[in-house]
C-alpha positions in Angstrom: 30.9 4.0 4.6 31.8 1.2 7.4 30.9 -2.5 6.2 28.7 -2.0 9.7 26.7 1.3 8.6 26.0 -0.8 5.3 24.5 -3.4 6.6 22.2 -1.1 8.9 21.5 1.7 6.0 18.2 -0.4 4.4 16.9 -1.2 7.8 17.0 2.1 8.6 15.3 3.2 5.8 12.8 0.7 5.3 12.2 1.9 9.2 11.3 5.5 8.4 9.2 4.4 5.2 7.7 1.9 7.5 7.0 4.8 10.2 5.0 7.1 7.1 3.0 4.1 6.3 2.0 2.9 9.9 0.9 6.7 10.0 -1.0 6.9 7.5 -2.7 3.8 8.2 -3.7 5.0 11.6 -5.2 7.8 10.0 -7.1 6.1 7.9 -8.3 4.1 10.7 -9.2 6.8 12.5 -10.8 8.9 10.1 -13.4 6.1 9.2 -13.7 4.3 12.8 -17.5 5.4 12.5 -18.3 3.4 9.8 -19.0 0.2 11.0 -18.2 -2.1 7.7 -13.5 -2.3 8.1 -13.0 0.2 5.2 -9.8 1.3 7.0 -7.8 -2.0 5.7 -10.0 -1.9 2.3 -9.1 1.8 1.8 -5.0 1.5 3.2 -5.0 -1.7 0.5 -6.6 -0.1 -2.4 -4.3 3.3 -2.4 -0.9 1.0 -1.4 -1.9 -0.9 -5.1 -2.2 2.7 -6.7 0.9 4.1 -5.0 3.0 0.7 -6.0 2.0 1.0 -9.3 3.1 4.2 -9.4 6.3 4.1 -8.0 7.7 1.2 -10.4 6.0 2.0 -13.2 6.6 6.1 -13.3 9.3 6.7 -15.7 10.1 10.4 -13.7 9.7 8.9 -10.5 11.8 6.1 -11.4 14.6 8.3 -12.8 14.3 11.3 -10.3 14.5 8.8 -6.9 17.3 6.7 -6.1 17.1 3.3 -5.2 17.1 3.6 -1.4 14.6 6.5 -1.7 12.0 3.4 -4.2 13.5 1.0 -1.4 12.0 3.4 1.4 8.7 4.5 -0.8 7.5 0.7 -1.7 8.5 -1.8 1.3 8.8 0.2 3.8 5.9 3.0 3.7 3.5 1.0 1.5 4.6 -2.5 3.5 3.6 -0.7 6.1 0.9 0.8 5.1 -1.3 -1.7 3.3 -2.1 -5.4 5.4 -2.6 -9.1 4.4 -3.1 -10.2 7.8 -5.4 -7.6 8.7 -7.6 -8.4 5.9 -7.9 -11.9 6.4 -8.8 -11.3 9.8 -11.6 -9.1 9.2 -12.8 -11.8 6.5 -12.9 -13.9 9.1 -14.5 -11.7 11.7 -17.3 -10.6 8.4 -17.9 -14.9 7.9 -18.7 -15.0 11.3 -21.8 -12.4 10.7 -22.5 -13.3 7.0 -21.2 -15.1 4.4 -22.7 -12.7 2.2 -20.8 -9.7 3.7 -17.7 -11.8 3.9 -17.6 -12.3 0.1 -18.9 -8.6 -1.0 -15.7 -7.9 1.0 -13.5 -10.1 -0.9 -14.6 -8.6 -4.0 -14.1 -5.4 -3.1 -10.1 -6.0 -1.9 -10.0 -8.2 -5.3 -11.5 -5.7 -7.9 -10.4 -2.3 -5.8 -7.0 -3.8 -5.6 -6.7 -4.9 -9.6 -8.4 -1.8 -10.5 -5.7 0.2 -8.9 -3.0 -1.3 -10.3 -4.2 -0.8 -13.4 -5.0 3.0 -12.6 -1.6 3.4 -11.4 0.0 1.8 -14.3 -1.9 3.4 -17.4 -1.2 7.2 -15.7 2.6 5.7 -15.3 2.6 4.8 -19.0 0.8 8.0 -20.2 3.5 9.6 -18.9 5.9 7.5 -20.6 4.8 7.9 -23.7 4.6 12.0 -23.0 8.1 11.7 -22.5 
């Protein structure tokens, strides 16, 4: 492979992960755009910390996928798929109504997000410890 087609490989596939994850975080918007509390961002953050959690702690996944195919699966589909700056602006758009709804928003990104994680990881080591 060219010095040129190197260079370009990750961006490419950071691109089509990228491409999944904006995607899926459409649907997700649109599958909740009738609930009028922003669950879309809460929801597309919560699964990203599962699915990250997943992929790097896994023991099959990380032994079955390569390293472009973790490089594709964790910053470019989840990258894309969860947001910082989407939540920040909703928690600034929810302060504007309530304080009280900004912070029971907070929570929820800060406990779903941590709970996750620790989802993610615990089924990752369960199947380590199959194994």
């Amino acid at each position: 492979m060219s010095i040129k087609k190197q260079t370009l490989y990750p961006f490419i596939l950071v691109g089509i992960g990228g491409a999944i994850g904006s995607f899926l975080r459409f649907r997700i918007a649109e599958v909740t755009a009738v609930i009028p509390f922003p669950i879309a961002t809460l929801m597309a953050n919560i699964f990203g910390c599962f699915l990250l959690a997943l992929i790097r702690f896994h023991p099959t996944i990380q032994q079955k996928f390569s390293k472009s195919m973790l490089f594709v699966l964790g910053t470019g589909m989840i990258g894309s798929l969860t947001t910082f700056s989407t939540m920040v602006m909703e928690w600034n758009q929810l302060l504007s109504q309530s304080v009280i709804k900004m912070l029971f928003y907070t929570l929820l990104h800060i406990l779903g997000a941590s709970l996750m994680i620790m989802l993610g990881v615990q089924i990752a080591r369960r199947k380590e410890n199959e194994t």
